[in-house]
ROVEX-76223 format. One line per 5 residues: number of its first residue (from 1); their letters; for each residue x, y, z of N, C-alpha, C. Coordinates in steps of 0.02 Angstrom, whole numbers, plus 50000, padded with zeros to 5 digits. Atoms other than C-alpha are relative to their C-alpha. Layout:
! ROVEX-76223
NUM> A> X Y Z X Y Z X Y Z  ...;
***
This chain:
! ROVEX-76223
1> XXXXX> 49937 50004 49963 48922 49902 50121 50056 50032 49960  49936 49996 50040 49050 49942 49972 49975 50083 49990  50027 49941 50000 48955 50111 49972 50015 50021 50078  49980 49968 49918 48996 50149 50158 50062 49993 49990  49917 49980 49979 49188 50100 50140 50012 50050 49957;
6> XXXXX> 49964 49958 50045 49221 50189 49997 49965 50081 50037  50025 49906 49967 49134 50368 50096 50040 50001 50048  49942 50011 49913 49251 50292 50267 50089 50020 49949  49949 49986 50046 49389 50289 50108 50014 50091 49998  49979 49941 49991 49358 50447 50067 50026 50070 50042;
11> XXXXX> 50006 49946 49971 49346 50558 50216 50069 49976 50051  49941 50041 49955 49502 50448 50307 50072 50054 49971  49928 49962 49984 49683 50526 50297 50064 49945 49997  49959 50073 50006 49762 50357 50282 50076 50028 49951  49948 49997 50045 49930 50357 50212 50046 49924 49959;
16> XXXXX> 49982 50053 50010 49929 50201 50166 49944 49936 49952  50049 50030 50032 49837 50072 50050 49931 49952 50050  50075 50022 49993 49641 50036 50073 49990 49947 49961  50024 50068 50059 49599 49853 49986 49945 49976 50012  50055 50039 50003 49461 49784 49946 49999 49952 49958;
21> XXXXX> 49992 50095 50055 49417 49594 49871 49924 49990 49985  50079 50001 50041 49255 49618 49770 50003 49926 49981  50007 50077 50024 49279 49415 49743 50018 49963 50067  49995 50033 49941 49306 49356 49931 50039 49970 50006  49941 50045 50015 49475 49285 49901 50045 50004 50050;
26> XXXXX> 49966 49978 49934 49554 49363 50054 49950 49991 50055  50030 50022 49977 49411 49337 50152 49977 49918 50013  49988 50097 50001 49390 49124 50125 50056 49978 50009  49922 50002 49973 49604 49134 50149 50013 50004 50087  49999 49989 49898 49594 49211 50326 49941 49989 50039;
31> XXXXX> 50058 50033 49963 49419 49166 50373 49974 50078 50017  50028 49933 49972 49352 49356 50388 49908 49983 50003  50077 50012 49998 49198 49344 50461 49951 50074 50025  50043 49916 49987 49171 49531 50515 50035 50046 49983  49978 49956 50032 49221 49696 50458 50003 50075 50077;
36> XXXXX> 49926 49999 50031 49318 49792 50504 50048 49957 50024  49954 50035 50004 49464 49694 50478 50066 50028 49981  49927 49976 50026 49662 49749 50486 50018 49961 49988  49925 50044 50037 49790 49655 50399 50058 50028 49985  49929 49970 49998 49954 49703 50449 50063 49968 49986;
41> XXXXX> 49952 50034 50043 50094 49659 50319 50040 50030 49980  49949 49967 50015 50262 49685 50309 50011 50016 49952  49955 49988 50077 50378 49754 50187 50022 49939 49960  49973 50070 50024 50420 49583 50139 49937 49949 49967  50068 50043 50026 50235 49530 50105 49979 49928 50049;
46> XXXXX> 50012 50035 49971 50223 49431 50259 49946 50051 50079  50072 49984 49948 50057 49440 50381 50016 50005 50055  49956 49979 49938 50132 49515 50543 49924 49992 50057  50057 49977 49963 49950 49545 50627 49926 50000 49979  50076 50006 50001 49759 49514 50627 49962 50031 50050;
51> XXXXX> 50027 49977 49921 49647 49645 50710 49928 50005 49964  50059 50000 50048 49459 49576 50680 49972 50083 50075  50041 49961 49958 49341 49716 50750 50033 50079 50012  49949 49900 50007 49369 49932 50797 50043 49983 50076  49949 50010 49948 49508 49975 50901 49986 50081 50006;
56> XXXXX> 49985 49930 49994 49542 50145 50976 50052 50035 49955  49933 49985 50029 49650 50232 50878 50088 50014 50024  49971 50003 49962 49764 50252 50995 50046 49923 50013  49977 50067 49986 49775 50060 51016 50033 49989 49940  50000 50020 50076 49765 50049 50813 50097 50030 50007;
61> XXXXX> 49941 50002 49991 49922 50141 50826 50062 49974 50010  49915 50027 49949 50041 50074 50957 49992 49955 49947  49971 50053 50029 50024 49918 50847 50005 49998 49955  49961 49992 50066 50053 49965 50670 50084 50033 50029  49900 49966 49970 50218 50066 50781 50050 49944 50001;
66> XXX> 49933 50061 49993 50287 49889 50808 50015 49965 49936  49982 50019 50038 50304 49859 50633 50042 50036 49931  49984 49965 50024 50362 50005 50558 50078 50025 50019;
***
């Protein structure tokens, strides 16, 4: 698995930070039980949004737009 994100890492365009929790510490916090998982957090360090599962990008969009 940590060998597939990091190749989804690489070939992505993201402008924005990729995290990972090689100790499950964010995962046992929010209860992640499947991957992929967004976690959308403000400038302030507060958890605005939870999107378990893929989205269109399109969708992925509009809703990082309402926080930016």
């Amino acid at each position: 698995m940590r060998t597939e994100i990091a190749a989804f890492e690489a070939q992505s365009k993201f402008h924005y930070p990729l995290l990972k929790d090689d100790i499950d510490i964010t995962a046992k916090r929010y209860n992640v039980r499947s991957v992929p998982i967004m976690f959308l957090i403000d400038n302030h360090g507060v958890l605005k949004e939870v999107i378990h599962g893929e989205l269109p990008w399109k969708e992925a969009q509009k809703i990082i737009m309402k926080y930016l």
